[in-house]
VEXKE-810632 format. One record per residue: x, y, z of N, C-alpha, C, O, CB in turn; residue in one letter. Coordinates in steps of 0.001 Angstrom, whole numbers, padded with zeros to 6 digits, always signed. Glycine has a CB too. Layout:
XYZXYZXYZXYZXYZa...
END
This chain:
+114104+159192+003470+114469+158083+004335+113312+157111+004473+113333+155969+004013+114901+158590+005706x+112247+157679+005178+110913+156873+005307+110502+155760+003714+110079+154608+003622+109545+158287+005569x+110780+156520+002958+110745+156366+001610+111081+154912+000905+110552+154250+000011+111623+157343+001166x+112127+154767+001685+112784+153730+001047+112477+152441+002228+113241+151499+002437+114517+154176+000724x+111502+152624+002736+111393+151304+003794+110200+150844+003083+109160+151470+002875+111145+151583+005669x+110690+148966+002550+109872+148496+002351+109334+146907+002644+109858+145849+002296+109961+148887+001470x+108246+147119+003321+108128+145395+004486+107770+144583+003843+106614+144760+003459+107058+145141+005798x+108592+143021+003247+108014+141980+002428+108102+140733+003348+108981+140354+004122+108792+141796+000993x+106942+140243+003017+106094+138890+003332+107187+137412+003194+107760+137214+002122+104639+138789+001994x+107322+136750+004008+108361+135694+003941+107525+134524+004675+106626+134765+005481+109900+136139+004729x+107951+133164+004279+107986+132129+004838+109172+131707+005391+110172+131417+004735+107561+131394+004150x+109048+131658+006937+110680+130955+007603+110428+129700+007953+109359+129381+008471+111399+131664+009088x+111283+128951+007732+111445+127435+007580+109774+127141+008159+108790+127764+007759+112977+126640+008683x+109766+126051+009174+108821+125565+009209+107859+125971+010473+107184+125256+011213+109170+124394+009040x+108061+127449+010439+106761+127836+011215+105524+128044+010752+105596+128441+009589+106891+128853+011785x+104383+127955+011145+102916+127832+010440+102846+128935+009875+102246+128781+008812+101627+127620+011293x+103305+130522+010109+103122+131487+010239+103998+132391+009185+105222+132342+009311+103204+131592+011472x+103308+133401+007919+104011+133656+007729+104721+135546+008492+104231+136280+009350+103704+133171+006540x+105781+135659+007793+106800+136996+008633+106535+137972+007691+106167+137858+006522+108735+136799+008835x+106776+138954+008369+106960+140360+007604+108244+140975+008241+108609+140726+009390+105575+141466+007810x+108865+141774+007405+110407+141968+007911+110573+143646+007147+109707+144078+006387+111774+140435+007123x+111523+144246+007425+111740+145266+006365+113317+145189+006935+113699+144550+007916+110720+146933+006403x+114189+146094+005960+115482+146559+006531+115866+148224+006797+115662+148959+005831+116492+145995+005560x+116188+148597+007542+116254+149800+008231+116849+150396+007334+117712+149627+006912+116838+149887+009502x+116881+151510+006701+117460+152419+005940+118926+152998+006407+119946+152960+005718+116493+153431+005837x+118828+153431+007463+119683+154125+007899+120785+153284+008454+121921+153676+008186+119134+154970+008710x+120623+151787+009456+121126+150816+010215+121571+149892+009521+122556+149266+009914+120369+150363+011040x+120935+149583+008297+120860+148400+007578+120281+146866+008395+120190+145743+007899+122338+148278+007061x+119889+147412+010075+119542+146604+010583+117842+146075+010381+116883+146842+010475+120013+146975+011674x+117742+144440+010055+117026+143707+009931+115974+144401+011075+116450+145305+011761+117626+142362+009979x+114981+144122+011234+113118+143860+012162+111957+143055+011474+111450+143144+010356+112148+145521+012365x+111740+142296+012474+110906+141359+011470+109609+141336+012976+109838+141731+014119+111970+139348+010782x+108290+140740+012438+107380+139992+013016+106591+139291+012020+106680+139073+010812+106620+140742+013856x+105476+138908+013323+104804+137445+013013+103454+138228+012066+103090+139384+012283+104203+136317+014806x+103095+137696+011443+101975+137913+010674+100716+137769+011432+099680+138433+011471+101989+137055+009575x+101148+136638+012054+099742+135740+012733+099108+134968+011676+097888+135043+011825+098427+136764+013391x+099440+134222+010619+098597+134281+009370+099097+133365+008586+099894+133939+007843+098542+135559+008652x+099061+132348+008372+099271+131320+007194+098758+131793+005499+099270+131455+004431+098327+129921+007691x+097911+132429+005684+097398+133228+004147+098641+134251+004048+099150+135051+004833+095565+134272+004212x+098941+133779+002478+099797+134775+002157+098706+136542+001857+099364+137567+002035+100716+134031+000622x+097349+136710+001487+096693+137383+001182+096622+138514+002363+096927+139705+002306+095696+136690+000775x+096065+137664+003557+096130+138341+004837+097642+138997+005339+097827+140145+005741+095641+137262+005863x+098381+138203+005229+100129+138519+005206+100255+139801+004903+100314+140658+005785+101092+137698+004075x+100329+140168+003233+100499+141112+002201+099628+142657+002844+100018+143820+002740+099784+140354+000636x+098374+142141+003499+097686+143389+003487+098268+144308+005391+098275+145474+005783+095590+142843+003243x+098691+142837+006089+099330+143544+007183+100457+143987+006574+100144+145099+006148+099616+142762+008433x+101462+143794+006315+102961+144270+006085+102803+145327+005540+103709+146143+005703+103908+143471+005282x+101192+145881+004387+101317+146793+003515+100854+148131+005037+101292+149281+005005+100149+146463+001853x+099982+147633+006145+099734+148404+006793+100735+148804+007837+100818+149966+008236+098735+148097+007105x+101821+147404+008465+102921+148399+008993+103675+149342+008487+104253+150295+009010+103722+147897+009399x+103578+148837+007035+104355+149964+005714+104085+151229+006265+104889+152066+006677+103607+149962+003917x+102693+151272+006217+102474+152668+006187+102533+153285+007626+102467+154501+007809+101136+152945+005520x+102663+152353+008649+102828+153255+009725+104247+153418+009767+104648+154414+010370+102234+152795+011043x+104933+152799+009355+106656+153397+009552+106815+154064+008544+108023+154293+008606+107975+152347+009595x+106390+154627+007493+106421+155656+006676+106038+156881+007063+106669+157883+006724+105830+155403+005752x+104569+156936+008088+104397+157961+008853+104824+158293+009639+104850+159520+009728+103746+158095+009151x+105514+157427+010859+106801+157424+011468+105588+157310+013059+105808+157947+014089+108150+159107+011040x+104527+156480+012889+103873+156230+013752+104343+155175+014506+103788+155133+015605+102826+156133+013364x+105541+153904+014239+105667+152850+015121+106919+153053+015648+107923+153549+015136+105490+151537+014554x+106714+152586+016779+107748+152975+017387+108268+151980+018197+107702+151589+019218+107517+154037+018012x+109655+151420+017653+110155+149788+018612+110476+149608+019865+111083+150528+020414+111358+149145+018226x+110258+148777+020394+109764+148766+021945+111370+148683+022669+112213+147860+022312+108545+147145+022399x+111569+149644+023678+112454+149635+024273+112919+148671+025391+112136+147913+025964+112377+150566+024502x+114363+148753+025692+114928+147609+026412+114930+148205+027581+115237+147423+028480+116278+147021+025992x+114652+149562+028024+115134+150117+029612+114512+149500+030639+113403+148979+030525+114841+151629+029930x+115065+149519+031507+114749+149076+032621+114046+149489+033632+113780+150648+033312+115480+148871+032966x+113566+149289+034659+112785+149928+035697+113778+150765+036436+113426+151853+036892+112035+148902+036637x+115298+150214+036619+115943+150315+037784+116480+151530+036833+116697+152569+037458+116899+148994+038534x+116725+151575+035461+117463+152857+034810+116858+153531+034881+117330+154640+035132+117899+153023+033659x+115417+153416+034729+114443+154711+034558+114816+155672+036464+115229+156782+036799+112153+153884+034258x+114430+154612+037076+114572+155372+038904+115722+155939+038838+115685+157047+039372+114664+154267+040440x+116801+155648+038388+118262+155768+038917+118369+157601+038114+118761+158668+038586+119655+154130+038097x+117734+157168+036565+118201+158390+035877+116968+159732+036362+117353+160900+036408+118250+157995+033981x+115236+159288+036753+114712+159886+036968+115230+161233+038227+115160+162462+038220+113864+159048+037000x+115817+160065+039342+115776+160804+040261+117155+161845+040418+117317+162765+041220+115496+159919+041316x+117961+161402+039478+119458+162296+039228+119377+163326+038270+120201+164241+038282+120701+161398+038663x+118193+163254+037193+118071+164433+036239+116675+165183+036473+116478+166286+035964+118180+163906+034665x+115997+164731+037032+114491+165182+037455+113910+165780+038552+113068+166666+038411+113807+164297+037475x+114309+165348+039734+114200+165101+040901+114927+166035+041462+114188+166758+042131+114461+163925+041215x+116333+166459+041524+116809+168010+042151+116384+168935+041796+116388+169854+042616+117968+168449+042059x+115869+169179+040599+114934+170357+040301+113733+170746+041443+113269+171885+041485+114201+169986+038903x+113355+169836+042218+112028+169170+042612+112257+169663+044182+113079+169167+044953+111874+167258+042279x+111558+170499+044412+110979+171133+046256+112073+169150+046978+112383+168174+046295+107660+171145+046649x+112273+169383+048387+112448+168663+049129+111321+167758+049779+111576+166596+050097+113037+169296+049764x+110510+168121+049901+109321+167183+050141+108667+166008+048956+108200+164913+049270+108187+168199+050459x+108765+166507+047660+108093+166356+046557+109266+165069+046024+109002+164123+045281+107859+167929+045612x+110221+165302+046485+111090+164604+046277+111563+162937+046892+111989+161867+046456+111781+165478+046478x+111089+163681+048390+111067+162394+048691+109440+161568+048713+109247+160374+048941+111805+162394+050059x+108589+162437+048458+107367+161781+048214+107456+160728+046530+106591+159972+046088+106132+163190+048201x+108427+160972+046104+108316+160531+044444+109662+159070+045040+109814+158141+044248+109092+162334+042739x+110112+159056+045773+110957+158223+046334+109961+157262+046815+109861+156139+046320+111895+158832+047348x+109105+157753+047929+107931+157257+048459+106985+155966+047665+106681+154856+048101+107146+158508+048581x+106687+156586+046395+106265+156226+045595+106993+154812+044523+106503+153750+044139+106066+157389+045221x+108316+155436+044326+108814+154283+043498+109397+153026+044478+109813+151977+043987+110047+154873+042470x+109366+153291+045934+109402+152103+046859+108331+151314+046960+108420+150090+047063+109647+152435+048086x+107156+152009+046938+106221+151432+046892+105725+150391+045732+105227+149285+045942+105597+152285+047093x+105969+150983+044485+106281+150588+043067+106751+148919+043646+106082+147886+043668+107716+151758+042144x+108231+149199+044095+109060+148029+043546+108615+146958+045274+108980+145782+045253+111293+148635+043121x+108210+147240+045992+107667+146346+047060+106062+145993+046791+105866+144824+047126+107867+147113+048537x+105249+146420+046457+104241+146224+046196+103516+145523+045027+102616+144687+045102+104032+147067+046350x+104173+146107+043800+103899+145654+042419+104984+145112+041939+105025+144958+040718+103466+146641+041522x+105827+144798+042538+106853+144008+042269+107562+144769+040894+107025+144586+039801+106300+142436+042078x+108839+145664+041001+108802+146440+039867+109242+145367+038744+109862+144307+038833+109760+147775+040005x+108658+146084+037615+108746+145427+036435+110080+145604+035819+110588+146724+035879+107717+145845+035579x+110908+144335+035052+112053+144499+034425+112339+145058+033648+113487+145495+033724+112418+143876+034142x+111441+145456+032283+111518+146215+031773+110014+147499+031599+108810+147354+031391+112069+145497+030855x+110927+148711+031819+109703+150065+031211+108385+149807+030319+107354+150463+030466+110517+151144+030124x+108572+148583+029202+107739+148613+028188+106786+147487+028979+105805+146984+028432+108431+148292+026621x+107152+147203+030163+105881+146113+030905+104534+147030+031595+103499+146640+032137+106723+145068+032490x+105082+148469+031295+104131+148968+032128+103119+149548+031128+103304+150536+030418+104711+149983+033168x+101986+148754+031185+100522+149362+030400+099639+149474+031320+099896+149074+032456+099792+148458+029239x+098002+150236+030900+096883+150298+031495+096804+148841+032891+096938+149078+034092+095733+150239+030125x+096608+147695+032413+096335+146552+033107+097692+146736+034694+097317+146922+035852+096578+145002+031769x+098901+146639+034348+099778+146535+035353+099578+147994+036479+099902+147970+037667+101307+146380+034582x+099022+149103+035818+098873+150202+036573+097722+149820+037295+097730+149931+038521+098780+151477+035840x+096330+149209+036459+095055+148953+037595+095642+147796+038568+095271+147839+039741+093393+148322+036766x+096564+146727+038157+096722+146113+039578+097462+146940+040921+097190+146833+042117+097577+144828+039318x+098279+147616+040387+099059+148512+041417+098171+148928+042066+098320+148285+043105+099894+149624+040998x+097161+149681+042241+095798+150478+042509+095338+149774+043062+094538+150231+043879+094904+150944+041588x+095499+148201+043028+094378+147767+043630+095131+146997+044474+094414+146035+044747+093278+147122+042823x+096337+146870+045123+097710+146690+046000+097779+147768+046764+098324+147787+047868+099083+146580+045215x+097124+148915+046109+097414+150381+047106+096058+149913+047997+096359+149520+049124+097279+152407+046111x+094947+149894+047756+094530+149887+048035+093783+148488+049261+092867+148540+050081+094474+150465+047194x+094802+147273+048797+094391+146215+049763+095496+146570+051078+095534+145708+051956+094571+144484+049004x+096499+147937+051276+097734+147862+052067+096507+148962+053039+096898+149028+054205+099648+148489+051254x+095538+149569+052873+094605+150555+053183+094857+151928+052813+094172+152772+053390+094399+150528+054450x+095482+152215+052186+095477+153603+052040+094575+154400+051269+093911+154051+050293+096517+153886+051649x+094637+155507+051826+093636+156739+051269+093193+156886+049270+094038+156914+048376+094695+158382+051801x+091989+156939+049121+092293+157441+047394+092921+158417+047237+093569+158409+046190+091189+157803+046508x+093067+159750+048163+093556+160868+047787+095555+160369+047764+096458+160670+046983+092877+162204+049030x+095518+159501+049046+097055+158561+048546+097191+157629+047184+098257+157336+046642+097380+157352+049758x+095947+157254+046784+096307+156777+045740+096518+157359+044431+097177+156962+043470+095678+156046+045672x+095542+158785+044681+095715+159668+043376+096908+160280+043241+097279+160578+042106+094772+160733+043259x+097789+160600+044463+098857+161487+044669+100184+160565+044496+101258+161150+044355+098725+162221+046139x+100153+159294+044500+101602+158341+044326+101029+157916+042085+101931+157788+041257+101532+156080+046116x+099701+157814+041721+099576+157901+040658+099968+158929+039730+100632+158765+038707+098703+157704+040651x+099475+160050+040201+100350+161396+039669+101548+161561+038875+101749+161985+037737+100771+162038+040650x+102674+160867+040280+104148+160955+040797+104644+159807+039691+105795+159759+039258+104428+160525+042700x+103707+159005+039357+103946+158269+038152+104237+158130+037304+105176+157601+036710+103660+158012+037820x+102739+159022+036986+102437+159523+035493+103480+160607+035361+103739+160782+034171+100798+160152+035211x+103816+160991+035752+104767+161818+035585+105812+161446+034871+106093+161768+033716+105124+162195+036585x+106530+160564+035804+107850+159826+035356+107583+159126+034192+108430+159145+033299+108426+158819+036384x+106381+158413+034025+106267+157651+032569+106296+158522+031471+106805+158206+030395+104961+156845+032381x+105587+159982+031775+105443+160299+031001+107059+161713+030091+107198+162278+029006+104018+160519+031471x+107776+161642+031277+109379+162180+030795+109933+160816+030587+110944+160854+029885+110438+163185+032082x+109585+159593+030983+110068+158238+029554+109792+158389+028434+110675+158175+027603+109482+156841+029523x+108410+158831+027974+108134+159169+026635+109065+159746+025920+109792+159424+024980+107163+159890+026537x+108838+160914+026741+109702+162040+025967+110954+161688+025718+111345+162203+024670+109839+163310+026661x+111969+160841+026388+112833+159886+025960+112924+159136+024829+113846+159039+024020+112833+159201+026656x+112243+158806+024855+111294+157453+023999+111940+156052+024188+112392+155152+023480+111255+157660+022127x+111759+156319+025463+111660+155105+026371+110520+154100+026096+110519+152869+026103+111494+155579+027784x+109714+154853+025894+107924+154176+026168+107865+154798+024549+108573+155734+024176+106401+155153+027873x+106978+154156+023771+105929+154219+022497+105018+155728+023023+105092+156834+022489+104687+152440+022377x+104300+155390+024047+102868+156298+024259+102788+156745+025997+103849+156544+026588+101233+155131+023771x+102138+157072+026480+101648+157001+028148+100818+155897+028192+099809+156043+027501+100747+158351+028792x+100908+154778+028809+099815+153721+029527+098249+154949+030165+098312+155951+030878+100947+152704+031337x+097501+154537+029768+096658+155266+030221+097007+155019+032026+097828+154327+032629+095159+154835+029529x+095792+156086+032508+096326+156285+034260+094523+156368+034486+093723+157287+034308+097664+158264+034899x+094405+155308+034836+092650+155426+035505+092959+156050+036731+093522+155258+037486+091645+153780+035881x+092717+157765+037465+092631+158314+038084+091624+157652+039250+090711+157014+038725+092514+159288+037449x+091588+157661+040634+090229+157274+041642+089443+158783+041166+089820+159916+040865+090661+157077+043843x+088349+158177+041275+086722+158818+041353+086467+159364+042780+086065+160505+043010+085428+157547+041048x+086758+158379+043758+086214+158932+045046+087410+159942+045793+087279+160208+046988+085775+157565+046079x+088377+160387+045145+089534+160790+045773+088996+162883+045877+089343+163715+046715+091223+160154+044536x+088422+162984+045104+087463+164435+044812+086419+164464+045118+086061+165575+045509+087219+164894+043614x+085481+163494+045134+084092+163848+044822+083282+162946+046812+082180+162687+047296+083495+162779+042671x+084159+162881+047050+083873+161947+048309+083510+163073+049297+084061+164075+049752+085270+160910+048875x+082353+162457+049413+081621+163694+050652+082098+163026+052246+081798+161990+052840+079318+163733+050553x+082880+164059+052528+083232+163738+054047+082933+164609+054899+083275+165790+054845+084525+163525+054325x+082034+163910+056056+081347+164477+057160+082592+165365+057693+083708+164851+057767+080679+163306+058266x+082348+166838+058097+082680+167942+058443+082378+168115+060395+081563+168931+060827+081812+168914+057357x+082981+167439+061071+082921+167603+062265+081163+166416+063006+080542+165882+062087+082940+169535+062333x+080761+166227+064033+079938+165431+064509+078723+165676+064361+078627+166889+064549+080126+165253+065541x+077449+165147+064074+076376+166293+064520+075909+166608+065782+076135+166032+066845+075258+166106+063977x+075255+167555+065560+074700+167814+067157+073811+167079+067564+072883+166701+066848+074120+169055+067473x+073969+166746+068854+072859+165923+069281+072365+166772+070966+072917+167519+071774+073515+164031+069398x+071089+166133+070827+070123+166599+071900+070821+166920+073141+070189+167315+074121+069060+165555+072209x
END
């Protein structure tokens, strides 16, 4: 199958830019992108390198789901499995999501960058790092049974807080005279 996919270099009408395209083996459906590249030379040597990642079966086309499908299906196939507390703490969390960070329309909006602004929304509302590590978690989680979907390409990385562990907190008053 992989075998027979092969991506050739095109000029479309009058964009500066030339395309690389292949046709799906199995679909017969068309995929194309931009080269970035007016050199046909430069062209040839990208298309030969998406070649080879869809031969290895490394690329993976970006999905249409939604934020609101991911919540709806997370919490109906995922989520009853899930203690009663834990449950509504992951509720907790994706409210917070969609009031705070304004949820995103589609799943594939969520990378590294959109997760550090969230973090830093948790953190202008005042809450705890150990709240911020524990609604990040509840996240990563869910992004990461999107994967397994293949909803998502990869996991967005998850910059964990630093001070949420390692934060030395005074243990009662000291004594005084």
């Amino acid at each position: 199958m992989s075998d027979q996919i092969r991506v050739k270099v095109t000029k479309c009408g009058n964009r500066p830019h030339l395309i690389m395209y292949y046709d799906c083996p199995i679909t017969g459906k068309r995929t194309q992108r931009t080269t970035g590249t007016s050199s046909r030379e430069k062209a040839i040597k990208l298309a030969g390198a998406w070649e080879a990642e869809l031969r290895a079966g490394k690329y993976k086309p970006a999905s249409n789901v939604s934020w609101e499908e991911l919540r709806v299906r997370y919490e109906t196939e995922v989520v009853p499995s899930l203690a009663d507390k834990t449950a509504a703490q992951i509720a907790t969390v994706f409210n917070s999501v969609e009031r705070l960070a304004g949820a995103p329309k589609r799943l594939r909006s969520i990378n590294a960058e959109w997760l550090s602004r969230y973090q830093a929304k948790l953190r202008e509302t005042g809450v705890s790092e150990a709240t911020i590590e524990s609604y990040l978690s509840h996240l990563k989680a869910a992004l990461k049974w999107a994967v397994e979907l293949e909803w998502l390409p990869e996991l967005p990385k998850v910059k964990m807080p630093k001070r949420a562990r390692r934060q030395k907190v005074m243990k009662g008053r000291p004594i005084t005279g």
